[in-house]
DRENDO-1510 file (C-alpha; in Angstrom, 1 decimal, always signed):
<recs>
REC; n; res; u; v; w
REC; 1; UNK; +2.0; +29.9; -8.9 .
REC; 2; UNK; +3.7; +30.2; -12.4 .
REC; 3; UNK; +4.9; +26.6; -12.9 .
REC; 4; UNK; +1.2; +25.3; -11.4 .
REC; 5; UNK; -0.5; +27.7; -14.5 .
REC; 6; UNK; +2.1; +26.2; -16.8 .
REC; 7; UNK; +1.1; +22.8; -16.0 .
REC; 8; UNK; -2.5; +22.9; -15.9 .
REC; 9; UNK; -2.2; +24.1; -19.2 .
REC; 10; UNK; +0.2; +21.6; -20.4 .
REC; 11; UNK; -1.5; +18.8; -18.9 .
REC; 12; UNK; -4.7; +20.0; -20.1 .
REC; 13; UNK; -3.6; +19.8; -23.7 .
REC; 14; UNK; -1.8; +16.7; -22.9 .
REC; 15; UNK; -4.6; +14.7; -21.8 .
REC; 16; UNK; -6.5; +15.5; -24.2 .
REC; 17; UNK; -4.4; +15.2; -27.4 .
REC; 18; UNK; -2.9; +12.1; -26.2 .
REC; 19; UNK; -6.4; +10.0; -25.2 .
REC; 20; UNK; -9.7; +11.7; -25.5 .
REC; 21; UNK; -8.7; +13.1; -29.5 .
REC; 22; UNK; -7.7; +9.3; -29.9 .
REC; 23; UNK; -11.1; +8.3; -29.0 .
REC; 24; UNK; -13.0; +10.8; -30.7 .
REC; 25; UNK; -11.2; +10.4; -34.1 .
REC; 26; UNK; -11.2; +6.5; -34.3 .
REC; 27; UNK; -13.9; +4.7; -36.0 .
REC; 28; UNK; -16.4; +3.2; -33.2 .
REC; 29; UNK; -15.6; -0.5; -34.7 .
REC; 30; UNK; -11.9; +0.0; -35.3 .
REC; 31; UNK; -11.6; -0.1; -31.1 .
REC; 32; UNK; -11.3; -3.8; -30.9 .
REC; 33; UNK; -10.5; -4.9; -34.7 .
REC; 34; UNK; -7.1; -5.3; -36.5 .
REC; 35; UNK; -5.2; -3.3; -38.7 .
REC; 36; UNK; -3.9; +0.1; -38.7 .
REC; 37; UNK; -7.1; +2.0; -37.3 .
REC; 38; UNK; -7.0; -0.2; -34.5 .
REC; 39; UNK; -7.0; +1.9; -31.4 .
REC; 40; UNK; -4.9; -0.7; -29.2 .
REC; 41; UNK; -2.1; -0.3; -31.4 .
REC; 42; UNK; -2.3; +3.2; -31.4 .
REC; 43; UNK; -2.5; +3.3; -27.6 .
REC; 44; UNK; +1.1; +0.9; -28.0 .
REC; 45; UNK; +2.8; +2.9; -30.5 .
REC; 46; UNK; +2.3; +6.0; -27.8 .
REC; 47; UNK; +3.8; +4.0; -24.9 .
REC; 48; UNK; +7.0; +2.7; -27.6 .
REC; 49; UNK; +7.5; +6.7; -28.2 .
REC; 50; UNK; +7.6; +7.0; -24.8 .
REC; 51; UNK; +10.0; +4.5; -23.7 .
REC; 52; UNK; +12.2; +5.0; -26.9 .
REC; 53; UNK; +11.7; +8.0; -28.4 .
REC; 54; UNK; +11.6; +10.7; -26.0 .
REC; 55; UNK; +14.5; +8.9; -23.7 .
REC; 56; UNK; +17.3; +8.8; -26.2 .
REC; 57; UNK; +16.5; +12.5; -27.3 .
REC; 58; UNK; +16.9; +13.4; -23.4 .
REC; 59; UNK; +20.0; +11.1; -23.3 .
REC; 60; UNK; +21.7; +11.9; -26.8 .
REC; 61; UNK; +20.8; +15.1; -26.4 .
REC; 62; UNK; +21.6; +16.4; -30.1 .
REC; 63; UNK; +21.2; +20.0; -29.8 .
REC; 64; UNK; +23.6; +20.3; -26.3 .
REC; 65; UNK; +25.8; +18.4; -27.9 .
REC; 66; UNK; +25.9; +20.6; -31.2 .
REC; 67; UNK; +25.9; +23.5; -28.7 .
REC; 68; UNK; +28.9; +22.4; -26.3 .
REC; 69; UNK; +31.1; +20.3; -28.9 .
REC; 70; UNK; +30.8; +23.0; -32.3 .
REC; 71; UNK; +29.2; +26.1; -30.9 .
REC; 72; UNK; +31.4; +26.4; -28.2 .
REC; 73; UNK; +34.5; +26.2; -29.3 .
REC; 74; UNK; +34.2; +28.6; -31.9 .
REC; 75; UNK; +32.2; +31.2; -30.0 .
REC; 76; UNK; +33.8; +35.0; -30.7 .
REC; 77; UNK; +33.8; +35.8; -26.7 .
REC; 78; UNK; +34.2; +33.9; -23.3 .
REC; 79; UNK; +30.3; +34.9; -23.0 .
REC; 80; UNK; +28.9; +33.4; -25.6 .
REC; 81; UNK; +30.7; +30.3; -25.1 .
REC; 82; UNK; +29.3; +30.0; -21.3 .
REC; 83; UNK; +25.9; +30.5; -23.2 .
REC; 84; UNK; +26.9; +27.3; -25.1 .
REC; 85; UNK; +27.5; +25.3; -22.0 .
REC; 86; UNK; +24.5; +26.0; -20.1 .
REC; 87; UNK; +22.5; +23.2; -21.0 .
REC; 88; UNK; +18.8; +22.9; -22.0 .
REC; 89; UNK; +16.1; +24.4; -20.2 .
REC; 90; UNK; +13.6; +22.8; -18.4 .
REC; 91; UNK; +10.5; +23.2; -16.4 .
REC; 92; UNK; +9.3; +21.8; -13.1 .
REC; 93; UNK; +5.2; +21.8; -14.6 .
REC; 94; UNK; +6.0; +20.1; -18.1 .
REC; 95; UNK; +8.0; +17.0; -16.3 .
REC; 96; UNK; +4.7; +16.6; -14.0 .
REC; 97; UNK; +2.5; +17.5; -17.0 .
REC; 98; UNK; +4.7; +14.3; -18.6 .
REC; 99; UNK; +4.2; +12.2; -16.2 .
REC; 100; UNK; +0.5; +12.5; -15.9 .
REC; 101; UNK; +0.1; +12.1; -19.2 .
REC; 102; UNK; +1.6; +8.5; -19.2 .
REC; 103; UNK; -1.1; +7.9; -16.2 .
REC; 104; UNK; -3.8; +9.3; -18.1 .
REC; 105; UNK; -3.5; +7.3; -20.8 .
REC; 106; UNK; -3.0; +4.5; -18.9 .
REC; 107; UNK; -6.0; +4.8; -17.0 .
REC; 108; UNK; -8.1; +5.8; -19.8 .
REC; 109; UNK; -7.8; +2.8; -21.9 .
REC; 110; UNK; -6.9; +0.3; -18.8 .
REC; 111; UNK; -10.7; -1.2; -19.2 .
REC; 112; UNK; -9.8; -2.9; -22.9 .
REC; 113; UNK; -5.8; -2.5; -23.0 .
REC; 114; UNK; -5.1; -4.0; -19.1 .
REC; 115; UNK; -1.2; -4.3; -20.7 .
REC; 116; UNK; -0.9; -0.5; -20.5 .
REC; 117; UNK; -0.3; -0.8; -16.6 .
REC; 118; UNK; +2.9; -2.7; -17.5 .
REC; 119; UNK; +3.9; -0.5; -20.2 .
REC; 120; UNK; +3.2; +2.3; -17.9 .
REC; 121; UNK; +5.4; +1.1; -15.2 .
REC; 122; UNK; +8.1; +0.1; -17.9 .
REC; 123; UNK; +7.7; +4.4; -19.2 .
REC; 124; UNK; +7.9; +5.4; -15.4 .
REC; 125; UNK; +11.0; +3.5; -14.7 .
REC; 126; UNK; +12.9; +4.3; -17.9 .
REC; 127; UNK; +11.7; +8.0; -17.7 .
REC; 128; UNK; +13.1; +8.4; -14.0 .
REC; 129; UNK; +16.6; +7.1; -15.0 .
REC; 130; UNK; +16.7; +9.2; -18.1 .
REC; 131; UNK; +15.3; +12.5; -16.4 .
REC; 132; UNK; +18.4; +12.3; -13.0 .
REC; 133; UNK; +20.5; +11.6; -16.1 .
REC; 134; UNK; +19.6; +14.4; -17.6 .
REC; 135; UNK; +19.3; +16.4; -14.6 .
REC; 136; UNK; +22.7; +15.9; -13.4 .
REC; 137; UNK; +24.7; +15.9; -16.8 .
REC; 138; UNK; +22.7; +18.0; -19.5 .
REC; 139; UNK; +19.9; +20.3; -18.0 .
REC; 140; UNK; +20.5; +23.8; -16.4 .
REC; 141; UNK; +20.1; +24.3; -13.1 .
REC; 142; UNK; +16.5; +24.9; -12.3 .
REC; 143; UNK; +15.3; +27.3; -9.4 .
REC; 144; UNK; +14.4; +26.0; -6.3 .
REC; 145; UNK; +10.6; +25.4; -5.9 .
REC; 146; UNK; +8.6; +24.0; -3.3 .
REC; 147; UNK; +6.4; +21.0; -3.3 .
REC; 148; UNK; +2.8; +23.0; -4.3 .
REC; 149; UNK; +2.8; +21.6; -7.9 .
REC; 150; UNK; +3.3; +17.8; -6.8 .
REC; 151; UNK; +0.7; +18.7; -3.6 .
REC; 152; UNK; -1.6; +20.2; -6.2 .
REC; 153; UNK; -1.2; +17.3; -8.9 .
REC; 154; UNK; -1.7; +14.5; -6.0 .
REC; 155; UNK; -5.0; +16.5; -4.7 .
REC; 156; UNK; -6.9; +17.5; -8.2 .
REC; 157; UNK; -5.3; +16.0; -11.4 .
REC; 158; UNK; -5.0; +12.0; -10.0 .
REC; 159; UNK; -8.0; +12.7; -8.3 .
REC; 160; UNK; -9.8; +13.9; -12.0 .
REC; 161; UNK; -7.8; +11.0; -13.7 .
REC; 162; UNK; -9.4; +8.4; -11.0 .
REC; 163; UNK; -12.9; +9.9; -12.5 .
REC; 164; UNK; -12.0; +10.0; -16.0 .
REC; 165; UNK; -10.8; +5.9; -15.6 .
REC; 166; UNK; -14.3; +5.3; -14.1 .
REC; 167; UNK; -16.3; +7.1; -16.9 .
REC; 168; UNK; -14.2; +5.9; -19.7 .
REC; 169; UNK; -14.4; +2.2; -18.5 .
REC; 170; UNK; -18.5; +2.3; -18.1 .
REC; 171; UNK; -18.7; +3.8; -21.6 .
REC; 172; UNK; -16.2; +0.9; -22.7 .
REC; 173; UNK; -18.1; -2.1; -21.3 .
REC; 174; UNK; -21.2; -0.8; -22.8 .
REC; 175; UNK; -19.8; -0.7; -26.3 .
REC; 176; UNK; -19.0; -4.6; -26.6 .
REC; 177; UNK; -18.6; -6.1; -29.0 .
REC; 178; UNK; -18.3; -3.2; -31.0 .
REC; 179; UNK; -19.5; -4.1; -33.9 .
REC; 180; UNK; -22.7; -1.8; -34.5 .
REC; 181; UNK; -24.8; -5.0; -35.7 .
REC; 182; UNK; -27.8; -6.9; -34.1 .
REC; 183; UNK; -29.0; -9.8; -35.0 .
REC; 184; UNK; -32.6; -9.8; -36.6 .
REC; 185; UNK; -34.5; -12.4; -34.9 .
REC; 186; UNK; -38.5; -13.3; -34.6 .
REC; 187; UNK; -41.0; -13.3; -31.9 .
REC; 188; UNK; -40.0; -16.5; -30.4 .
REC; 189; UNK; -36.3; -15.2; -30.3 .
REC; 190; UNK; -35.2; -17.5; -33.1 .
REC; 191; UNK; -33.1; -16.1; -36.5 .
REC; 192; UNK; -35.7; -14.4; -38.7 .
REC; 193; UNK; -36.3; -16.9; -42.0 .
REC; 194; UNK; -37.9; -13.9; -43.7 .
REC; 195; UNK; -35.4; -11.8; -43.6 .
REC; 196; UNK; -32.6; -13.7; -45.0 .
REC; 197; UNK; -34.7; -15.2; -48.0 .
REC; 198; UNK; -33.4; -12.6; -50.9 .
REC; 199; UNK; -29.6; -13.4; -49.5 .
REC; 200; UNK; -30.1; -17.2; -49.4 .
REC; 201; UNK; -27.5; -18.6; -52.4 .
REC; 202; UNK; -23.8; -18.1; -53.0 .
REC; 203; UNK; -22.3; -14.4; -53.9 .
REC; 204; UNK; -19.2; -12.4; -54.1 .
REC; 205; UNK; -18.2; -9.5; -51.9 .
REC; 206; UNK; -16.1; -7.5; -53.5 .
REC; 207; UNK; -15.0; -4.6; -51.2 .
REC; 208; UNK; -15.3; -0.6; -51.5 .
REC; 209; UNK; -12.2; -0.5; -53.2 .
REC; 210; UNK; -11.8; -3.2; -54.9 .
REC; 211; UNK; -8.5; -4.7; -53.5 .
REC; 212; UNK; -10.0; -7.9; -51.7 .
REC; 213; UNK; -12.8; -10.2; -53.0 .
REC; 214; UNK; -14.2; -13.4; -51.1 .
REC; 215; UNK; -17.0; -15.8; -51.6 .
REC; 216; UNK; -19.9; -15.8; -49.2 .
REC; 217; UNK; -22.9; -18.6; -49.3 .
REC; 218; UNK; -26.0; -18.0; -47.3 .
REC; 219; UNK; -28.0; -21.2; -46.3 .
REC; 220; UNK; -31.4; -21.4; -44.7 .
REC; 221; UNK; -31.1; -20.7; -41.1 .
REC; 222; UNK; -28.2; -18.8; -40.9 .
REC; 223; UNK; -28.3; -15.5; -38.7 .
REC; 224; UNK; -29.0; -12.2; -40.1 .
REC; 225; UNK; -27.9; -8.9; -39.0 .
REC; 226; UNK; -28.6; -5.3; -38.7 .
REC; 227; UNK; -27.0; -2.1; -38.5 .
REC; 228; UNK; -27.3; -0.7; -34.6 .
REC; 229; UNK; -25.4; +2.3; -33.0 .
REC; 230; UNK; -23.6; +0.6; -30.0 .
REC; 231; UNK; -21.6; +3.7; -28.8 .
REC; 232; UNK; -23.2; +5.5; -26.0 .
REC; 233; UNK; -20.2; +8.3; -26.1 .
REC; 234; UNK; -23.0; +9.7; -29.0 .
REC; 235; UNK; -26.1; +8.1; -29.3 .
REC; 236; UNK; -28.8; +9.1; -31.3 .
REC; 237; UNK; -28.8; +13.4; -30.2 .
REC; 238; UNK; -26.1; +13.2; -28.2 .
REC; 239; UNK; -24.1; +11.6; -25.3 .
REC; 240; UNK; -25.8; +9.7; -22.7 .
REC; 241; UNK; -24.8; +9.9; -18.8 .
REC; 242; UNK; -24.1; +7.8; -17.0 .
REC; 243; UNK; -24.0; +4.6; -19.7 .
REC; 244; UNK; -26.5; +2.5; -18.4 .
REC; 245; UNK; -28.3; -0.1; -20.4 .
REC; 246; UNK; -31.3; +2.6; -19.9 .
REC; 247; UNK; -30.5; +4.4; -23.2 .
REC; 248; UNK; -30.9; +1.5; -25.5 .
REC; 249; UNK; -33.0; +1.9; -28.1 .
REC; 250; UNK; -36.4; -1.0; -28.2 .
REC; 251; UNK; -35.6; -3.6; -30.3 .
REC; 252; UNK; -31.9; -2.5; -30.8 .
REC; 253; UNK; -30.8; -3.7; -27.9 .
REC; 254; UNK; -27.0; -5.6; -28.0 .
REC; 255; UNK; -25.8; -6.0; -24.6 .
REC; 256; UNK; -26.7; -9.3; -23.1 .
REC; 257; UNK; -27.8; -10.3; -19.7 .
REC; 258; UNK; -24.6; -10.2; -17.7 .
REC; 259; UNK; -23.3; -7.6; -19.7 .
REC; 260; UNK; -26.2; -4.8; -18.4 .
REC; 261; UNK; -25.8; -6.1; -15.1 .
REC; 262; UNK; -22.6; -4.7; -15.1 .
REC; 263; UNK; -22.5; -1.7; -17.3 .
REC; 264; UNK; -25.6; -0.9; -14.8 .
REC; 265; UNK; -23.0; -0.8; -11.8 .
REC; 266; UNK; -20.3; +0.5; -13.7 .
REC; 267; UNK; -22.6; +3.2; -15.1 .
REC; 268; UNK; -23.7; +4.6; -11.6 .
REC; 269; UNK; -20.7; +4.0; -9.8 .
REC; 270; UNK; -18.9; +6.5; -12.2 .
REC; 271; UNK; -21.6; +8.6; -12.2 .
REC; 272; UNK; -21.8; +8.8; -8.2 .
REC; 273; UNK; -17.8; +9.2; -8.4 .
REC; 274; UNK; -17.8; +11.7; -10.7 .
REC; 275; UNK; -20.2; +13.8; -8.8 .
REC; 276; UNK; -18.4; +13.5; -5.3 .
REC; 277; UNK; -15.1; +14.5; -6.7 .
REC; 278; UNK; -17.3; +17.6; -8.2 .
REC; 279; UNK; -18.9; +18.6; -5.2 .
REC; 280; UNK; -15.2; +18.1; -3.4 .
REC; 281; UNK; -13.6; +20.2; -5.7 .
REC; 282; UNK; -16.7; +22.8; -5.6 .
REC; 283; UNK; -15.8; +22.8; -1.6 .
REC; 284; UNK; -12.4; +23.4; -1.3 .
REC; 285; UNK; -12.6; +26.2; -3.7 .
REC; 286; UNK; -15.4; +28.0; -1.8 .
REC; 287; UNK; -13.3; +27.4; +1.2 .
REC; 288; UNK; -10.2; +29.2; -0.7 .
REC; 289; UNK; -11.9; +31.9; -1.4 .
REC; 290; UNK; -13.9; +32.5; +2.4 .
REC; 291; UNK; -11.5; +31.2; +4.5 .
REC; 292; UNK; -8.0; +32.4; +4.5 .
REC; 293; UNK; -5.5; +29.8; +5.8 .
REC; 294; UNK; -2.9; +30.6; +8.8 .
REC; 295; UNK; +0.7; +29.8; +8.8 .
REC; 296; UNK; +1.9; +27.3; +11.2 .
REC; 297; UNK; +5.2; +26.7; +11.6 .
REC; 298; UNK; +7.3; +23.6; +10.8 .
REC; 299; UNK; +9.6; +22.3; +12.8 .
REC; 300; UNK; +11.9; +24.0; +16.1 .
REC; 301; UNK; +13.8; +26.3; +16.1 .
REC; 302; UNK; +17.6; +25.1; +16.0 .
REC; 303; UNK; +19.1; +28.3; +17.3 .
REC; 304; UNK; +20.9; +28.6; +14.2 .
REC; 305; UNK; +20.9; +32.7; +12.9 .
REC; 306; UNK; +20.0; +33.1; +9.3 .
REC; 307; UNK; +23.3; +35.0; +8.8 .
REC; 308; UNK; +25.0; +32.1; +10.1 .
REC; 309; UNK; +23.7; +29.7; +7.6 .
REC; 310; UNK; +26.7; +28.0; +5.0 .
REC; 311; UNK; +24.2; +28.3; +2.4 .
REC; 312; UNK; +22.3; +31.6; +2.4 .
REC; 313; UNK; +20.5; +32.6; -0.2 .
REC; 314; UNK; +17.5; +35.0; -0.3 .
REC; 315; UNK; +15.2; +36.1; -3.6 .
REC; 316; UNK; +16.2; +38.3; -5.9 .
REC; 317; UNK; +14.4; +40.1; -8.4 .
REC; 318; UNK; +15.9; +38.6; -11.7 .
REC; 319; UNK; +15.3; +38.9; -15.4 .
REC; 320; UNK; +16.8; +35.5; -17.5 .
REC; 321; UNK; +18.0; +36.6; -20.8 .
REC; 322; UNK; +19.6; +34.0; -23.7 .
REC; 323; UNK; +22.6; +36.7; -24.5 .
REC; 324; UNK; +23.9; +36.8; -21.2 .
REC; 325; UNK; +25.4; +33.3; -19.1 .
REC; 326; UNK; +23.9; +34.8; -15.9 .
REC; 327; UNK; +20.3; +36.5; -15.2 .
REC; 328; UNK; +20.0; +40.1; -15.3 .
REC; 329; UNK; +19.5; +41.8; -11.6 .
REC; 330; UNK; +16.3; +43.7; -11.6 .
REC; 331; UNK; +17.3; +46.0; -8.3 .
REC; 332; UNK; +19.7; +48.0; -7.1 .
REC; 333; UNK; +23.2; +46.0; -5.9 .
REC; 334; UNK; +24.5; +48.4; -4.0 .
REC; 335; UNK; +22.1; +47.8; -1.6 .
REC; 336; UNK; +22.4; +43.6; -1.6 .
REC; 337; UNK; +25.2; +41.4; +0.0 .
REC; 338; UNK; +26.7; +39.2; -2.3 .
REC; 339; UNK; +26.1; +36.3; +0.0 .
REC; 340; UNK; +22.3; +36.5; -0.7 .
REC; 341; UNK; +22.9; +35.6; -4.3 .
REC; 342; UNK; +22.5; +32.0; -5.5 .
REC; 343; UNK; +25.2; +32.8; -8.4 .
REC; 344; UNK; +28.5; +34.0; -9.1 .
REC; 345; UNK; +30.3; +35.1; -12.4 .
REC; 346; UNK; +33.7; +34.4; -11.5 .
REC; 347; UNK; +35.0; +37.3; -14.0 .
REC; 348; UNK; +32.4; +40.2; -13.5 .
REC; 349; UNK; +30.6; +42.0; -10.5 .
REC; 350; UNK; +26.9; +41.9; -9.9 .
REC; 351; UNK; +26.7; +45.6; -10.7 .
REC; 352; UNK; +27.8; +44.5; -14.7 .
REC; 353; UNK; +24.1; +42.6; -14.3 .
REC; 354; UNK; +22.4; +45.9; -12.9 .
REC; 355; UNK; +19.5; +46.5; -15.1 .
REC; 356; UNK; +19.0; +49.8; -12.3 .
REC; 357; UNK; +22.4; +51.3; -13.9 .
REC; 358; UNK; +21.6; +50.6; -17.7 .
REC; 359; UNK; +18.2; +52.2; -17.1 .
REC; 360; UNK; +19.7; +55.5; -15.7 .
REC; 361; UNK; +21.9; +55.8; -18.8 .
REC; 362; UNK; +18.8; +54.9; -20.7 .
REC; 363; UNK; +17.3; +57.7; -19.3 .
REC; 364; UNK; +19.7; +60.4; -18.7 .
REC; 365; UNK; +18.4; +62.1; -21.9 .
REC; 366; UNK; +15.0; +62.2; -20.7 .
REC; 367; UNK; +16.7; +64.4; -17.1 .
REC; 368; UNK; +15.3; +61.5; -14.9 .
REC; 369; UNK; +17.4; +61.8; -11.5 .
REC; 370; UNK; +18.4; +58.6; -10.2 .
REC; 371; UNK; +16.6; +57.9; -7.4 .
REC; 372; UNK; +13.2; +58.5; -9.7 .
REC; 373; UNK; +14.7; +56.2; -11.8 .
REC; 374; UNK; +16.0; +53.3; -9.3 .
REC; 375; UNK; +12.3; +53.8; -8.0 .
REC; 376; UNK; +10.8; +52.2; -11.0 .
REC; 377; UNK; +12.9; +48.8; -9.9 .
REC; 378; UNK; +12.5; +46.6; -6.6 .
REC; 379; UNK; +13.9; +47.2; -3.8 .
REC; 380; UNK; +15.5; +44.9; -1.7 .
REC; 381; UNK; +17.3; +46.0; +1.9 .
REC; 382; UNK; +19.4; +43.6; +4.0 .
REC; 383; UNK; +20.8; +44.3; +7.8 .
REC; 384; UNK; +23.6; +42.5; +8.8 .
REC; 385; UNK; +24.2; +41.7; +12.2 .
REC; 386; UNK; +26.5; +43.3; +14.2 .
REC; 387; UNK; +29.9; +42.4; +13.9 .
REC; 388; UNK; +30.7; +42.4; +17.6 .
REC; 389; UNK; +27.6; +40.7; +18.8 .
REC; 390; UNK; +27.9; +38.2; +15.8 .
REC; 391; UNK; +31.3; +37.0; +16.8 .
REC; 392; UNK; +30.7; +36.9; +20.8 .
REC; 393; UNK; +27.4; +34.8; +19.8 .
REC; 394; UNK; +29.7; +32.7; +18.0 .
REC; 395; UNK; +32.2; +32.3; +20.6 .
REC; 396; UNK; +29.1; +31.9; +23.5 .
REC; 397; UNK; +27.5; +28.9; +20.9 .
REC; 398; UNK; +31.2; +27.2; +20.7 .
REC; 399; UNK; +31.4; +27.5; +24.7 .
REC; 400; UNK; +27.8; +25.5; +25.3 .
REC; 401; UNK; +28.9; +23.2; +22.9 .
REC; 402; UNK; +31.9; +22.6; +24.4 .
REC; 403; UNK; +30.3; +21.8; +28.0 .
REC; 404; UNK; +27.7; +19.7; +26.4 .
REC; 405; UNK; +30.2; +17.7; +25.1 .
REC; 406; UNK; +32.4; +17.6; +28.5 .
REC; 407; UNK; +29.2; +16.9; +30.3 .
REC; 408; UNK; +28.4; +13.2; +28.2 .
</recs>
């Protein structure tokens, strides 16, 4: 539940600082035109960071190699040196948030920049390479998690990026050609003379800045334009949903034929999207909280005892701290079989980890008796089978084996 938190959060702020701030902060005709506030650049420059950037900082890894090649070696005690070799941490919900990022921005700007899919497949491929790399060779060990981050990112956040893709792209189509001018033109739909006669001669346009100058000459006949606002994302008030060539202002419209025939599909099919995946989502949460789910079981039962198992581990109550190579045990360990640890210090006992005996001396002063004091802590209690039985199911397992094996 922690690491799905985490990564709504992260991917939240992801999303939007990577895509929709982009949008919002670029100049409505810089999304198509040249030059540095050109938004497809931008959108190319985040994928190269990607790829480049944020791979060789995961390969190289400066800082664990700082830690494990200069720190390490002149650490003042064999703990502080295991501190050293640890690796970097690193959390299940920022890799996913990472990934969807990549998707998000591909899908938000697939309408006008189709290349991001290959760019996005290039980042994927490079990024899973990098991240086993990293995983195996440079990253601590993380704990071991189930699958209900990647189950809840395949059933809300792709299904919210599929909707975002579709409202995005309707919004794009309607802006072409993203130039905020319409051409002034007369009754009969032919350029308008009248317009155009204090303009008619030769002139020179010298810009806001003065750094480029060119030489215009207006003939007779030559078309005239006007300012228009061609973004529906903020259209006169406000935004306008679903874009649809509906919110066009009279005689300001700029979308031609074709082009409102499909903005007009584009426009309600996002809309009707948008809507389902609401009313979806709006279901499965009133479901959550009216009907409880059951457990059902997966899989058979092998006839294998827990106790038997090579790698048995159960959950521990742990508190991770940067001064110490291994967590700090938030219960009592006199009452916990080592087996049911996932770690072992080599040099101390679990009871050196004991938050439950540093407490006590804490707290001697204060004439707390122990058990009051162990009270404050988890508690965890293990039964081990019986010796007796446990070897004579052993030796009763080995003996059906044995005929099985006789018997083919």
């Amino acid at each position: 539940r922690l690491q799905t938190s985490m990564y709504v959060k992260i991917a939240a702020f992801r999303w939007i600082n990577t895509a929709i701030i982009v949008t919002m902060i670029t100049p409505f005709t810089s999304t198509l035109s040249s030059g540095s506030d050109n938004i497809l650049d931008g959108v190319c420059e985040i994928f190269l960071a990607e790829i480049v950037t944020s791979n060789c900082i995961k390969l190289f890894d400066p800082m664990g190699f700082i830690k494990r090649h200069y720190l390490a070696p002149r650490a003042g005690s064999q703990e502080e040196m295991n501190s050293y070799m640890r690796g970097e941490e690193w959390h299940l919900a920022e890799r996913y948030s990472s990934m969807t990022k990549i998707l998000f921005l591909t899908l938000w700007y697939c309408s006008i920049y189709p290349a991001g899919f290959f760019l996005c497949a290039v980042t994927l491929f490079i990024n899973y390479f990098a991240e086993r790399f990293s995983l195996m060779r440079s990253w601590r060990p993380a704990p071991r998690l189930g699958s209900h981050i990647s189950t809840f990112s395949r059933r809300y956040f792709f299904t919210m990026a599929i909707s975002a893709m579709a409202v995005a792209s309707s919004y794009t189509w309607a802006g072409f050609p993203y130039d905020n001018l319409c051409e002034n033109t007369n009754a009969d739909g032919n350029a308008d003379d009248d317009t155009l006669q204090d303009y008619i001669g030769s002139w020179n346009v010298i810009s806001i800045d003065d750094s480029r100058s060119v030489s215009v000459t207006v003939s007779q006949g030559d078309p005239s334009y006007r300012f228009c606002q061609q973004s529906l994302w903020y259209y006169g008030k406000g935004m306008n949903f679903p874009a649809i060539p509906y919110w066009q202002t009279e005689g300001d419209e700029w979308m031609t034929e074709e082009q409102e025939h499909l903005t007009s599909f584009y426009g309600w099919t996002s809309f009707a999207l948008l809507l389902a995946v609401c009313l979806w989502i709006l279901r499965r949460a009133v479901q959550t909280m009216i009907y409880r789910s059951h457990y059902a079981p997966c899989g058979e039962d092998q006839g294998i005892s827990f106790s038997n198992v090579a790698a048995i581990s159960s959950y521990v109550p742990e508190v991770k701290s940067d001064v110490f190579p291994y967590p700090l045990v938030a219960v009592d360990t006199d009452d916990v079989d080592e087996e049911l640890y996932e770690w072992k210090d080599p040099e101390k006992p679990y009871s050196y980890y004991d938050l439950t005996r540093d407490a006590n001396e804490i707290l001697k002063e204060k004439l707390l008796p122990e058990k009051e004091v162990k009270s404050l802590f988890s508690r965890i209690k293990h039964w081990p089978p019986n010796q007796d039985e446990y070897i004579s199911g052993q030796e009763v397992d080995l003996e059906e084996q044995y005929l099985e094996s006789k018997l083919c």
